[in-house]
VEXMI-78884 format. One line per 8 residues: number of its first residue (from 1); their letters; for each residue x, y, z of C-alpha. Coordinates in pm, 1 decimal. Each point is the difference from the previous one (the first is absolute). Layout:
! residues N
NUM) A) X Y Z; ... $
END
This chain:
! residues 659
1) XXXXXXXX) 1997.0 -1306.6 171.6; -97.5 -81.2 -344.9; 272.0 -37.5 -290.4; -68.8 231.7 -280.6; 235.1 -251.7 -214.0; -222.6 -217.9 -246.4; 144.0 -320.9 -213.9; 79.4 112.0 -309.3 $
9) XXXXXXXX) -175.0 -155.5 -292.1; 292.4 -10.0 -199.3; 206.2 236.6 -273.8; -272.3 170.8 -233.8; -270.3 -191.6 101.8; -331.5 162.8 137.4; -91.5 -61.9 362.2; -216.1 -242.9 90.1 $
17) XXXXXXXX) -299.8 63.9 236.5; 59.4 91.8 325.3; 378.7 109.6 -124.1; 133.7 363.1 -18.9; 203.1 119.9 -267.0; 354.8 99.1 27.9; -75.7 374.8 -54.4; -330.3 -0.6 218.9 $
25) XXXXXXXX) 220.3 -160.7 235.2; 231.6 284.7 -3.8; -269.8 257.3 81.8; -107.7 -212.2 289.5; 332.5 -5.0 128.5; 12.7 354.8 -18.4; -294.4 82.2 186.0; 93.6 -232.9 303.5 $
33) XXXXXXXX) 331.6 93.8 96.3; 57.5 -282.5 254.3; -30.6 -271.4 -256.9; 250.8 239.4 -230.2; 282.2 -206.0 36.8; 290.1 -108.5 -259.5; 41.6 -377.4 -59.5; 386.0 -94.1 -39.2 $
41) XXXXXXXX) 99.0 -342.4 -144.2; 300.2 -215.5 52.9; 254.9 61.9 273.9; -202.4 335.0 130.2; -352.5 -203.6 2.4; 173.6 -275.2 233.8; 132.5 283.7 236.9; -362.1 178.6 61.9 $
49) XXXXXXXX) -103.6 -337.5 25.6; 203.7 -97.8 268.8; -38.8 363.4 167.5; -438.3 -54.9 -36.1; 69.0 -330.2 159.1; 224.6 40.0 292.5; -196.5 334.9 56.2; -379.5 -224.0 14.1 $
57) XXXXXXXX) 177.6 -279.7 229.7; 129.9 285.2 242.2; -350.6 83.9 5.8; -145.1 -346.0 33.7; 273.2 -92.1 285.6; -102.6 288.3 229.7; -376.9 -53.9 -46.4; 88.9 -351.9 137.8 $
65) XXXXXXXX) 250.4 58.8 248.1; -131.4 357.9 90.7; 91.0 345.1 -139.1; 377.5 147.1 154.8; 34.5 347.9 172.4; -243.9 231.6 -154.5; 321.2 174.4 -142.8; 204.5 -256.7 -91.8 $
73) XXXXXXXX) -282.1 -197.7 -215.4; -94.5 367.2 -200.7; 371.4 45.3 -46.3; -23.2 -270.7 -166.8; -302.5 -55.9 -197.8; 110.1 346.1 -144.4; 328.4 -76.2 -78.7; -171.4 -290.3 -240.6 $
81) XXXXXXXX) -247.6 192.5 -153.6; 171.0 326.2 -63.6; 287.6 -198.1 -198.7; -242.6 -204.8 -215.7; -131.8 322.4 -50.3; 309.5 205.5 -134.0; 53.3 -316.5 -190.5; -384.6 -89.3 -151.0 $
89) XXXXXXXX) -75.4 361.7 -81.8; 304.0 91.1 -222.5; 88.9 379.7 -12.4; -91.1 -32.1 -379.0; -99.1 -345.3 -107.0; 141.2 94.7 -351.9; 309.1 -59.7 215.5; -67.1 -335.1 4.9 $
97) XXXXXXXX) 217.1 -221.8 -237.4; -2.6 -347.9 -62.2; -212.0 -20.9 317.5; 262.2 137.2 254.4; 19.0 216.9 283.6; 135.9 338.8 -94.1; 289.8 83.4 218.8; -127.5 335.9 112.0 $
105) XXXXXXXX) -330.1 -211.4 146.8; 237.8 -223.9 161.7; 176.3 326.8 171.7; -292.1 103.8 92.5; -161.5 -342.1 166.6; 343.4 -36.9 219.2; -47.7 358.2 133.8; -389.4 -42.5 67.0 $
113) XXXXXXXX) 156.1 -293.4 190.5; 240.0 162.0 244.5; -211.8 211.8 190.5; -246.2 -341.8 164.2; 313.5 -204.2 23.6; 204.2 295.0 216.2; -274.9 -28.9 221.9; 27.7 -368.8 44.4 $
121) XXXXXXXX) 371.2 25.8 20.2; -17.7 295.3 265.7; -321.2 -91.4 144.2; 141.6 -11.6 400.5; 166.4 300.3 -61.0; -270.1 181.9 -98.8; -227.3 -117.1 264.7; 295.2 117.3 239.2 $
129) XXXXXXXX) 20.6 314.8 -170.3; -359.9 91.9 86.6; -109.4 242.5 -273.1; 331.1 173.0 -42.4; 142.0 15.8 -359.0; 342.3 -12.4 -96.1; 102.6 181.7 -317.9; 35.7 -334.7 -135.5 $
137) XXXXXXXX) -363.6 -88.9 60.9; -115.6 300.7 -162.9; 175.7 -86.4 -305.0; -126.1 -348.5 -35.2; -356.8 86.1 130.4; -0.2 275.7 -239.9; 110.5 -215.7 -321.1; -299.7 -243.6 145.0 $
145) XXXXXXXX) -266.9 195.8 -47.0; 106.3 122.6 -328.1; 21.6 -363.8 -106.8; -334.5 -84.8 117.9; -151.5 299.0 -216.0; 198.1 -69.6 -279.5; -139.5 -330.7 56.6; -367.2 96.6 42.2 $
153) XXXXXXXX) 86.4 247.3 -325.1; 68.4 -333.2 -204.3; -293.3 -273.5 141.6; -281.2 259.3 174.1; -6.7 329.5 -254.9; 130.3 346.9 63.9; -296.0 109.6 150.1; 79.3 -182.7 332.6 $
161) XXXXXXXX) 348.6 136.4 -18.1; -141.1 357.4 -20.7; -235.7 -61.7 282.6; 259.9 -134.9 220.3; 259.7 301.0 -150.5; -301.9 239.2 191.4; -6.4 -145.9 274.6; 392.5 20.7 72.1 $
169) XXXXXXXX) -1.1 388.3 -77.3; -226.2 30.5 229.6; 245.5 -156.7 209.4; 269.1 237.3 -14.5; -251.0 290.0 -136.2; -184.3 45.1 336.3; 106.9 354.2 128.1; -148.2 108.2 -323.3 $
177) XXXXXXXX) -320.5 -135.0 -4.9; -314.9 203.9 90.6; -188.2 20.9 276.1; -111.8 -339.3 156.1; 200.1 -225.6 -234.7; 382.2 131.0 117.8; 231.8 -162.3 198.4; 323.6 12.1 131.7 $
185) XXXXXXXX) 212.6 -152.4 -283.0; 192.4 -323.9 -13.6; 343.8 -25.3 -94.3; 175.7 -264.5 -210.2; 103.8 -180.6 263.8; -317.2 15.2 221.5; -205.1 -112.6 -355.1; 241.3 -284.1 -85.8 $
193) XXXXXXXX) 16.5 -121.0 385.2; -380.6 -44.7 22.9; -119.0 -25.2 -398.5; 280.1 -330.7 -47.6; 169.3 -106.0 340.6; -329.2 -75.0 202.1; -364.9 -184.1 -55.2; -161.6 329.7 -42.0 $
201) XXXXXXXX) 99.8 84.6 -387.8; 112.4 -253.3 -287.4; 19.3 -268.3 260.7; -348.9 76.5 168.8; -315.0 -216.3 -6.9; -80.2 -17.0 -397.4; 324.5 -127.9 -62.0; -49.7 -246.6 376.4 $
209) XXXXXXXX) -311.9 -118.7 -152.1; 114.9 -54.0 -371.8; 334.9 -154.6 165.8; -229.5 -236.7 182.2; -358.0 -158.4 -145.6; -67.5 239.8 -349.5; 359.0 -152.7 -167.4; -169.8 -341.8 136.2 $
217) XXXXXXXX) -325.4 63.8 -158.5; 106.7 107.8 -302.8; 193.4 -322.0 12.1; -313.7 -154.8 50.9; -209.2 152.6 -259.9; 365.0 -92.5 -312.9; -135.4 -379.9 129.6; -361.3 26.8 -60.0 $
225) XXXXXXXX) 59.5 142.4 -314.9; 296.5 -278.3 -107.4; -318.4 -240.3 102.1; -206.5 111.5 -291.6; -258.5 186.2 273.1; -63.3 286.6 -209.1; -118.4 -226.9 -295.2; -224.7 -203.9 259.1 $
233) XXXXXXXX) -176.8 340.9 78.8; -60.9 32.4 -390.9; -194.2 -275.5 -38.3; -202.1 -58.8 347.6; -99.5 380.0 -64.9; -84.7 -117.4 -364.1; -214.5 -256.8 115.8; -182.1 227.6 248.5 $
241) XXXXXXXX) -97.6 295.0 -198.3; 171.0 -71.3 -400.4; -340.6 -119.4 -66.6; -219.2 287.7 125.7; -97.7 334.3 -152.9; 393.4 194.8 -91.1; 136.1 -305.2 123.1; 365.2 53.3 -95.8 $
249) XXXXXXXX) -23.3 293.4 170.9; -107.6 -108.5 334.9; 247.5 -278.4 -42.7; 258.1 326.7 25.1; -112.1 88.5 299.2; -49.3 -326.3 195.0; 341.0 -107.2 -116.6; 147.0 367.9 53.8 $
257) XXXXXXXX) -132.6 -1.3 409.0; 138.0 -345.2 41.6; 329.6 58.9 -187.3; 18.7 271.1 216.2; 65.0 -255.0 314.8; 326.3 -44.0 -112.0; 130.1 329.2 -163.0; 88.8 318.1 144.8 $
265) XXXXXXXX) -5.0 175.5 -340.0; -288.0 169.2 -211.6; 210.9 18.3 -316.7; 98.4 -356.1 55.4; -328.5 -103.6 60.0; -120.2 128.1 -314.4; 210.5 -132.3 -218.5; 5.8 -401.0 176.5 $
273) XXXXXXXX) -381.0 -8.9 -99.7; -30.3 275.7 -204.2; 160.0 -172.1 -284.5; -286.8 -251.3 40.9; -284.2 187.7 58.6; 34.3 329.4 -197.1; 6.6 -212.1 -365.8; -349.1 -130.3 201.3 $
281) XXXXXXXX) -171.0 248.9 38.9; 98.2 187.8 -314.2; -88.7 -302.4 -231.2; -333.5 -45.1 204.8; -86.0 374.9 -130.1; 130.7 188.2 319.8; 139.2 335.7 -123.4; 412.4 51.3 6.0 $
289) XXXXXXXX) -41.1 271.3 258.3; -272.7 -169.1 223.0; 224.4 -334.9 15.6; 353.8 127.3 87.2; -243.6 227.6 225.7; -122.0 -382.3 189.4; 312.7 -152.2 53.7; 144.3 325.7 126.5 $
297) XXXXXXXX) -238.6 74.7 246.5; -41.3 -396.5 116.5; 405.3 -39.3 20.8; 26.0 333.2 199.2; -240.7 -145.3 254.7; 215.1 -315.1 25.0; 210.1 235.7 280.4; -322.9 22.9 180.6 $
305) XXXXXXXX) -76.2 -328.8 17.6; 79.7 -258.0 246.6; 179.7 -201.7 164.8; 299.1 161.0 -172.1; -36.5 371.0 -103.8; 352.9 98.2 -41.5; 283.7 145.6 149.1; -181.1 288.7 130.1 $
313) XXXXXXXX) -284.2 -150.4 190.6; 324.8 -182.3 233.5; 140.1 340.7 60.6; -370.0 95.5 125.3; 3.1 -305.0 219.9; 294.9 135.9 179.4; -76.0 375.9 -16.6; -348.5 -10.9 159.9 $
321) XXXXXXXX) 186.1 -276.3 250.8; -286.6 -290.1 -116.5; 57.0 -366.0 -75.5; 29.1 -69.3 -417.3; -361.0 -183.4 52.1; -158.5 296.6 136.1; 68.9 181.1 -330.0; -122.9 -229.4 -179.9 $
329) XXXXXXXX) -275.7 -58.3 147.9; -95.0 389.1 -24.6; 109.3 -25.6 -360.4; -283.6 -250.9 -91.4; -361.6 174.9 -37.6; 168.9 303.1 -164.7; 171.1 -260.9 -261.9; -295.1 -169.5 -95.2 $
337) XXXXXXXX) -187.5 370.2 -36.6; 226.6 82.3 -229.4; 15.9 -354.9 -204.6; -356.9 -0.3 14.9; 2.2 307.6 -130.6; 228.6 -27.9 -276.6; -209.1 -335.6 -60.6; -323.5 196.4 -47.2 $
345) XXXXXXXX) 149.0 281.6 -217.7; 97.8 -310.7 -273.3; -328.7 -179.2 52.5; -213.1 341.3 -75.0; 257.3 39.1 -321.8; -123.8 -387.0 -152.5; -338.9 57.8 118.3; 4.9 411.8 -183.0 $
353) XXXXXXXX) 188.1 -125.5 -301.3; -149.3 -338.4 -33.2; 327.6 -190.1 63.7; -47.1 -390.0 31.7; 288.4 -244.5 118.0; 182.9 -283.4 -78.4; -197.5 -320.9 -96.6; 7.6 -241.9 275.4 $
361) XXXXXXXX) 145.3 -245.1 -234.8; 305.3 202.0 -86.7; 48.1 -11.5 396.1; 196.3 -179.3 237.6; -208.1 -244.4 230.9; -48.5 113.2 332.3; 131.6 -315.4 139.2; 260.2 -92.6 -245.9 $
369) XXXXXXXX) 165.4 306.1 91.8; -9.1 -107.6 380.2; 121.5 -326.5 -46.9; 337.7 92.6 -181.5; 75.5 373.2 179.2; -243.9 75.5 268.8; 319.9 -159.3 264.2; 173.3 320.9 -99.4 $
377) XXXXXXXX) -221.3 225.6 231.7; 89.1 -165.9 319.8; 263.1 205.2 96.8; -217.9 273.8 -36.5; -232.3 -158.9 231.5; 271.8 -128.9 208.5; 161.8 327.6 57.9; -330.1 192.3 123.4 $
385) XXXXXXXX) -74.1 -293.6 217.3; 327.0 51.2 154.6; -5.2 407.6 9.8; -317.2 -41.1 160.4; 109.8 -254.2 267.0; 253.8 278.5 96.3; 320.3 -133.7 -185.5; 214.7 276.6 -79.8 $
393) XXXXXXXX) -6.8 164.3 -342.7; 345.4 -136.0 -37.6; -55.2 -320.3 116.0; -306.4 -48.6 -240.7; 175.7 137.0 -269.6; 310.2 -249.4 59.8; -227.0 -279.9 17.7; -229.8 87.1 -270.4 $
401) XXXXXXXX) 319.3 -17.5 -238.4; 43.1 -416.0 81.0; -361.9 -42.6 0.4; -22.5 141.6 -347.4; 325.9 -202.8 -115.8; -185.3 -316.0 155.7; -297.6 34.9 -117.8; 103.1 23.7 -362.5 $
409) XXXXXXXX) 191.8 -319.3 22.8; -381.2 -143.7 40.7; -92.4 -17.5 -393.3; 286.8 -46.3 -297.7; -137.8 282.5 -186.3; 78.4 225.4 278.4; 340.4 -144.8 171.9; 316.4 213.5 50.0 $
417) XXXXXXXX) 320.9 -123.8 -85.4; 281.3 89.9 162.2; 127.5 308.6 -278.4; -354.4 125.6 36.3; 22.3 4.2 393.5; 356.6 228.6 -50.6; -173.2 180.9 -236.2; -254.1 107.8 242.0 $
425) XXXXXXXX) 270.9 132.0 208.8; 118.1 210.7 -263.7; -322.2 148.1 -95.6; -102.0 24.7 405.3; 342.0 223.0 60.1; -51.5 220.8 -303.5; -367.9 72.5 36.6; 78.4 123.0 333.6 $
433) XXXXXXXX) 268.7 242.9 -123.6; -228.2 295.1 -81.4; -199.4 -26.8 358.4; 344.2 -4.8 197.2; 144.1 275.8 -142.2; -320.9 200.8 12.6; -10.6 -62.6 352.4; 332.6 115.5 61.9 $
441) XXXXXXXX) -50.2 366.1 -149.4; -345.3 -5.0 188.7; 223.1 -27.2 322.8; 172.4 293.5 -76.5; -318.3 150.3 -14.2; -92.5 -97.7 344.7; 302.8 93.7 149.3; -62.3 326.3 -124.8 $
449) XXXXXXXX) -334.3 58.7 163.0; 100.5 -226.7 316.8; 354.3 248.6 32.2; -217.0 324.7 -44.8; -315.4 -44.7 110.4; -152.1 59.7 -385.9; -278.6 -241.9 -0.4; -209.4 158.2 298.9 $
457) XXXXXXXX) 125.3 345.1 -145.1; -182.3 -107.4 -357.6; -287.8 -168.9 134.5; -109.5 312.5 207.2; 72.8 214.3 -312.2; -258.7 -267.6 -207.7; -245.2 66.7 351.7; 81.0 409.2 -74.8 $
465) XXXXXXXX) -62.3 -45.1 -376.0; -338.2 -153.7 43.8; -105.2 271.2 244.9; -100.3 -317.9 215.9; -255.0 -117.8 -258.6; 44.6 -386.5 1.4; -118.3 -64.5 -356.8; 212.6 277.0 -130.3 $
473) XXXXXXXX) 304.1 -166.9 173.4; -113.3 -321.8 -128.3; 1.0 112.1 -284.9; 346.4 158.1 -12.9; 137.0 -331.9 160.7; -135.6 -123.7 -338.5; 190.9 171.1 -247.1; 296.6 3.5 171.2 $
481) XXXXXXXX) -6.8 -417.2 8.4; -119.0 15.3 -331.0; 243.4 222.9 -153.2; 287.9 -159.9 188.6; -121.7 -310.7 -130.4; 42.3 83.5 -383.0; 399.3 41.3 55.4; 72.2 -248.8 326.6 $
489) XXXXXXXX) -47.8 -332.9 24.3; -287.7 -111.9 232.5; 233.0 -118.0 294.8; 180.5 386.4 6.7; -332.0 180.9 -84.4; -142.0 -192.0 335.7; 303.7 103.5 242.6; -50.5 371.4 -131.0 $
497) XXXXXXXX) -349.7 58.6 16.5; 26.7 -210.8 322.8; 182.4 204.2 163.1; -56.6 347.6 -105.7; -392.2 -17.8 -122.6; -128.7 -302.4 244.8; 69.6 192.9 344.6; -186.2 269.8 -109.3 $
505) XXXXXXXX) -297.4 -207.5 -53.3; 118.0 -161.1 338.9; -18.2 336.0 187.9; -378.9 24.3 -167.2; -119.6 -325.4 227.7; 57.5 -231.2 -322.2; 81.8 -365.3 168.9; 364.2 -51.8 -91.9 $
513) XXXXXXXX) -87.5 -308.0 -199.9; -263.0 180.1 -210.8; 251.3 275.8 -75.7; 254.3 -184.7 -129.1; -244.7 -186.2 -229.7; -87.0 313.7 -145.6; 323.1 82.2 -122.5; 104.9 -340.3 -91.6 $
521) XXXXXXXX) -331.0 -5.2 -203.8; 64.3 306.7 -196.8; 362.9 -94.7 -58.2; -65.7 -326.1 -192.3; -276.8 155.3 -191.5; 211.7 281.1 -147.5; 89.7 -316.5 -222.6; -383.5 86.3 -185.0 $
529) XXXXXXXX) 9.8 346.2 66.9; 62.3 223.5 -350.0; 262.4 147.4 -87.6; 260.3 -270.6 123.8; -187.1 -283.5 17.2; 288.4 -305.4 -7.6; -283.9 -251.4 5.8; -177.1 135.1 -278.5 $
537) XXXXXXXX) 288.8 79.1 -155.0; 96.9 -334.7 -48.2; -328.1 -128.8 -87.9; -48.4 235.4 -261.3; 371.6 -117.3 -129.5; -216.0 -322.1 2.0; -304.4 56.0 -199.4; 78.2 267.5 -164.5 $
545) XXXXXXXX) -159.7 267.6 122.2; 71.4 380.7 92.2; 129.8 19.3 344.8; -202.6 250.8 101.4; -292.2 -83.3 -101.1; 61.1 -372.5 150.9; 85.6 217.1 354.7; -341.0 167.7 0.9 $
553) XXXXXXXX) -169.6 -313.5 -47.5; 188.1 -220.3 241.4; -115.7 289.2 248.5; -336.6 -60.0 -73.3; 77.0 -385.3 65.2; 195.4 112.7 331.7; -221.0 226.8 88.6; -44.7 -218.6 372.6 $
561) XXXXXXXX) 302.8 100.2 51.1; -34.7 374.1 17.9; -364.7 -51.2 207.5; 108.8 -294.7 253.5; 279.6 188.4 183.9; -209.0 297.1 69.7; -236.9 -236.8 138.5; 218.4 -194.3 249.5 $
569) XXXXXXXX) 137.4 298.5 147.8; -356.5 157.9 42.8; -132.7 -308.0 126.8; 285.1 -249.8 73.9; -196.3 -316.6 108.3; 1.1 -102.8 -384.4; 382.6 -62.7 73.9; -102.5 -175.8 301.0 $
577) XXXXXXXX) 83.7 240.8 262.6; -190.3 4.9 312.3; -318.7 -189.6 -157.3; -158.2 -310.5 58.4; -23.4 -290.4 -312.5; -368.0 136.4 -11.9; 91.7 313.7 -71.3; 196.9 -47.8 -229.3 $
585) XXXXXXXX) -132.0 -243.1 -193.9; -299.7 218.1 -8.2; 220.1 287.3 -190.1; 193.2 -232.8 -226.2; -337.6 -91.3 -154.2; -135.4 367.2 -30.9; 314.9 107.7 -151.6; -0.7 -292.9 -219.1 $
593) XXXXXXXX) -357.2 63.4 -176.9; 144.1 383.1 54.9; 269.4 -48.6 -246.7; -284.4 -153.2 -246.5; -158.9 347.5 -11.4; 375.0 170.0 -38.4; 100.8 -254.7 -275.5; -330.4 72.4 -189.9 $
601) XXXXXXXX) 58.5 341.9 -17.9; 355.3 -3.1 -50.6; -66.4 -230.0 -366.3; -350.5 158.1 -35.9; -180.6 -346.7 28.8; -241.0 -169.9 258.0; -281.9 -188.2 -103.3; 16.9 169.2 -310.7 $
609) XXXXXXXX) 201.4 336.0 -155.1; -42.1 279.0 221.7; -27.7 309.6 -83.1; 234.0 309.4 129.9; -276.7 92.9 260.4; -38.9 -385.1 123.8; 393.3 -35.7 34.8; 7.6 281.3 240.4 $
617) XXXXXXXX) -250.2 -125.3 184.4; 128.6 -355.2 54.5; 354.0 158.4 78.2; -212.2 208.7 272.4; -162.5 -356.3 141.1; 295.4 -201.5 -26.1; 222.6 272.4 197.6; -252.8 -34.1 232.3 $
625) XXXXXXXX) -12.1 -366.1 87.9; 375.2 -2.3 10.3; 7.5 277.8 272.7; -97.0 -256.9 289.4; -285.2 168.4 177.0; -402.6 -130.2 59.7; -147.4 311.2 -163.2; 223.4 -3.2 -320.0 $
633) XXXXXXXX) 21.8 -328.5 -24.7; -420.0 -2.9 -22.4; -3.2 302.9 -221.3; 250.4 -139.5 -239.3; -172.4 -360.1 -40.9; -296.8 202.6 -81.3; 196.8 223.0 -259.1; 125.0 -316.3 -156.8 $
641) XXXXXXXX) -360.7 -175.1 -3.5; -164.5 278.2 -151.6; 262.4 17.1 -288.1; 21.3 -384.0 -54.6; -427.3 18.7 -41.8; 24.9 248.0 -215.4; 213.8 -139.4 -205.9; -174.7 -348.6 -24.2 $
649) XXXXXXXX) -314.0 177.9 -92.6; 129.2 172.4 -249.7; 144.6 -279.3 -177.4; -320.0 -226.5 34.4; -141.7 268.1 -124.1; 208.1 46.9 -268.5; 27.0 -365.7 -80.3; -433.2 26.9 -21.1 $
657) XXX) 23.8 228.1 -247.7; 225.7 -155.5 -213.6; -211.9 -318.1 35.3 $
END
């Protein structure tokens, strides 16, 4: 995960290039809630220190020596996190003096504490005990789950605390419910036993697989960045497009979809090359809106984009019962759609507003740029050669963290010492605080609809809704994604529309991997999606801009991303299911010059300005090629012909005149 932290430049002076202010710095922090995080000095600094530490080489020990009992290694892993937690997120931060811990926070991170550790201290006993709980139990399991809201309240958002809040009503409120959606009723005792004393609530798979290979790839993704990765994107995206037409722009995205590789975060993307890119474009001539609008859409994407799409895209791994690689590969025509498309949308903007780029000159050389940094991408390389030789997303992850350390010891300008290798440590264990807790409360959310059957009840209500109309429940599987998206983080969004909104789509003959694309699709692109658009948000913060205006546009930019998943569960061989390389090769390339047409229409430029009537009619042929099938695919390469003729006669003719 990407720091939101930037050097400072220094008491009253202005900040350089590349540099955020301390007040623009603020709002950033604000937006991304995960990187919100007090910074204590002296004494109190050492101690989270030593806590990040301890807490990254617990991590790092069972990834070598192998994970413990599922149980005993959550019990664990949350007992760390929830305590840097109480102690990082400060009730009030104005609470904060002299850069200590306020005792009250202190209180609070011992409590959080107690619950994992009585289960490590009673584990037998509670494996003896088989499900019963003692009033004891019910005490301890109840203060748990308060702590982990509390917790989620502090690092997640309230949102995902009122979500969760729902769901536990509907625990105890079942008798009362109508028709299809009551239940019996749980009592305390029969919530706390199964929500917090077994693997099927806070302790169930989110938290398994955070507990196990996300903590290590976030870990993995604090060492590229200590590396100086992110800055090698920069410039070998500068020297591939920073020359062409709205160069500085495409440099945004090229560096966005690779910085995306290594962070789980939208907000965090933004800002780690939006403080480069955004000045860019705006000095090149790109308006405020339309540039926070670029790096928005481009670092919202980064969670779509392999080999590492974040948190969420693990849990799908282990929902849908798949190897890691098999996501990924299913992940990779619909990522570069939506680059591509984003791509075109910025190209058409140069080529409508006559933008040029950045003189060659002024531009790092291709191979200098090699020579001193291009050693920093192989453990990128390194760890999809080993995911795809069938290492274990854990064991990649593990060794892609030494790889990375090793290969920076290669140049001088690029070497870690031994404070920066700690440091990484630090920054690994509290850039994974946000995901761990957020998979927590998403457990309690499964234990709900594992305890009452909820999930199949709500997914035939969705099939009821629709009337049976699959585009009607496709759409409604839509919003809901999207609108839990604008409140919960991407990894909770996924286990909720997962489980409620994917079976429905399930029941409808969707294949299970297709279905849970769909929602994980719509749940990162809520980032883009007006009126809480955290993405945009922060990219307006950026450049300037209105918010909502830079949503709308980043839409426009994403706009792949709210055609490709209707696509892939319509026809799923684009995500490689059940089609030969043929095949799908075939549709990658119609969907490709497909998202031309789209793009066109979405800026209003092709070969030359088109007119309202034109855009329409290139939406209508590139919605065609992307919908894989021999007749539209024909009719829609004819659409986009006749327009691009049209347009080039027009303008020789135009030019004729003139002459």
């Amino acid at each position: 995960m990407a720091d939101l932290e930037k050097k400072e430049t220094g008491a009253g002076a202005p900040p350089a290039e590349g540099e955020l202010s301390e007040d623009l710095q603020a709002k950033l922090k604000a937006l991304d809630k995960e990187s919100n995080t007090a910074d204590y000095t002296g004494i109190c600094g050492t101690i989270i220190s030593i806590i990040c530490i301890c807490f990254s080489l617990f991590q790092i020990y069972t990834g070598i020596f192998g994970a413990r009992d599922a149980m005993i290694q959550r019990c664990i892993h949350l007992s760390f996190g929830i305590c840097l937690v109480f102690l990082l997120c400060p009730t009030k931060k104005s609470w904060i003096k002299n850069g200590r811990f306020n005792p009250l926070d202190v209180i609070l991170a011992i409590l959080a504490m107690i619950p994992p550790i009585y289960i490590l201290v009673n584990y037998q006993a509670l494996i003896l005990r088989a499900g019963t709980v003692t009033p004891t139990d019910a005490i301890i399991g109840t203060l748990g789950m308060l702590m982990v809201l509390e917790a989620a309240r502090r690092i997640v958002g309230l949102p995902i605390v009122i979500v969760v809040v729902c769901f536990l009503a509907y625990g105890f409120l079942g008798p009362y419910m109508p028709g299809p959606l009551a239940h019996r009723g749980l009592t305390i005792n029969q919530m706390v036993g199964h929500i917090f004393f077994t693997t099927e609530g806070v302790f169930g798979i989110p938290l398994g697989v955070s507990s196990t290979f996300i903590f290590l790839f976030i870990l993995f993704g604090a060492y590229l960045e200590k590396t100086g990765l992110g800055k090698f994107f920069i410039d070998i995206a500068n020297a591939i497009a920073g020359w062409a037409s709205g160069g500085p722009a495409k440099v945004a995205v090229i560096s966005s979809a690779l910085q995306g590789t290594i962070s789980g975060s939208s907000v965090a993307n933004v800002v780690g090359s939006g403080s480069f890119t955004i000045p860019m474009m705006k000095k090149l001539g790109y308006h405020k809106n339309f540039a926070g609008a670029v790096e928005a859409a481009a670092s919202t994407g980064g969670q779509l984009m392999p080999p590492i799409m974040g948190a969420a895209a693990f849990l799908m791994a282990e929902f849908v019962g798949v190897p890691y690689m098999e996501v990924v590969k299913a992940a990779v025509v619909p990522a570069i759609l939506y680059f591509l498309g984003v791509f075109l949308g910025v190209h058409f903007e140069a080529k409508k507003n006559n933008l040029k780029g950045t003189p060659r000159s002024q531009l790092p050389p291709w191979g200098e740029i090699m020579k001193e940094e291009g050693h920093l991408a192989i453990p990128l390389i390194a760890i999809i050669g080993l995911l795809a030789s069938g290492y274990t997303p854990m064991k990649a992850a593990l060794a892609g963290i030494f790889i990375s350390i090793l290969t920076a010891m290669l140049r001088k300008n690029t070497r870690m010492s031994i404070p920066d290798i700690v440091d990484g440590l630090v920054k690994g264990a509290r850039g994974a605080l946000g995901v761990i807790i957020a998979c927590a409360s998403a457990g309690m959310i499964i234990g709900i609809v594992t305890k009452t059957g909820v999930g199949l009840k709500l997914a035939s209500a969705l099939v009821t809704v629709a009337a049976g109309n699959f585009m009607l429940l496709l759409v409604c599987t839509m919003l809901t994604s999207l609108i839990l998206g604008m409140g919960v983080p991407t990894t909770a969004n996924y286990v909720i529309t997962s489980t409620i909104a994917a079976p429905a789509l399930i029941q409808l003959g969707v294949p299970i991997l297709a279905a849970h694309m769909f929602v994980f699709y719509f749940g990162i692109i809520a980032d883009i999606t007006p009126p809480v658009a955290l993405a945009a948000y922060a990219g307006s913060a950026i450049s300037g801009g209105d918010p909502l205006k830079t949503g709308v546009n980043a839409s426009k930019l994403g706009i792949a991303a709210f055609i490709i998943p209707y696509v892939f569960v319509l026809s799923p061989s684009i995500l490689g299911i059940g089609a030969t390389f043929l095949n799908v090769t075939f549709t990658t390339i119609t969907a490709l010059i497909g998202m031309t047409g789209i793009s066109g229409a979405m800026i209003g430029q092709f070969y030359t300005k088109a007119n309202p009537l034109e855009r329409l009619i290139l939406l209508a042929g590139g919605l065609c090629l992307i919908d894989p099938h021999t007749l539209t695919d024909i009719i829609g390469i004819a659409i986009l012909a006749g327009i691009f003729a049209l347009q080039y006669f027009r303008a020789k003719k135009a030019k004729a005149a003139e002459g």
